[in-house]
N, C-alpha and C positions, 0 to 999 in steps of 0.2 A: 758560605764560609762565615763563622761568627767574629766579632770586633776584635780577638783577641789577634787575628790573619791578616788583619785588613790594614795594616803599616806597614807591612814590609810586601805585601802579596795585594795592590791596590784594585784589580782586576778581576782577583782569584785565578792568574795561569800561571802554572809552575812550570819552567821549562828547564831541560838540562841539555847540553850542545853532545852528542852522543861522538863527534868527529867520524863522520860515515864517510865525508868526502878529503879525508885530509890523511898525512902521516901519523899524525899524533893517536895514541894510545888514549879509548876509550875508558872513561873514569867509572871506576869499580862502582859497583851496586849500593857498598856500604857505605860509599861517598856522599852520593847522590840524593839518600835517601837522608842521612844526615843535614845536606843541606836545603832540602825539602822541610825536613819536621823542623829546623833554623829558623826557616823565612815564613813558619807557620806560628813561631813564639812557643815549641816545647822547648821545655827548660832545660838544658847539657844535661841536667841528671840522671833524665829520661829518658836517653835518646840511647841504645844501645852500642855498644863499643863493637861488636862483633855479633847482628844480628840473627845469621844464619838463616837456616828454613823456615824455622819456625816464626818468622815473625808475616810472609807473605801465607795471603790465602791459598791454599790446591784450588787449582783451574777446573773451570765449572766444566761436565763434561760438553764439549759442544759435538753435534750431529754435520751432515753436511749442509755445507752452507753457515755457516756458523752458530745457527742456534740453539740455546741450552736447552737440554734435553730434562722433563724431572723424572 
């Protein structure tokens, strides 16, 4: 991670509490990722309002066993 990460992310691990084991309702994608690209120092202007598909990669095709096929 370059110095611009490295004040709020001293470590470089981003972690988000997904509540797997609790009542509470798992925080949306758009949240999460927002507070990811936060604690990484992009700047609000940048940071999509409503990212949709387009902003994650299509999944590499993986084979059995998990590995990516080319």
């Amino acid at each position: 991670m370059g110095p611009a990460g490295a004040g709020h992310v001293p470590d470089g691990t981003l972690f988000v509490n997904l509540h797997g084991y609790g009542l509470s309702t798992p925080p949306k994608p758009k949240i999460v990722l927002a507070s990811f690209l936060t604690a990484l120092w992009v700047p609000e202007a940048q940071i999509p309002d409503d990212p949709g598909d387009d902003v994650l990669p299509e999944p590499a095709d993986r084979g059995a066993g998990g590995a990516v096929r080319g």
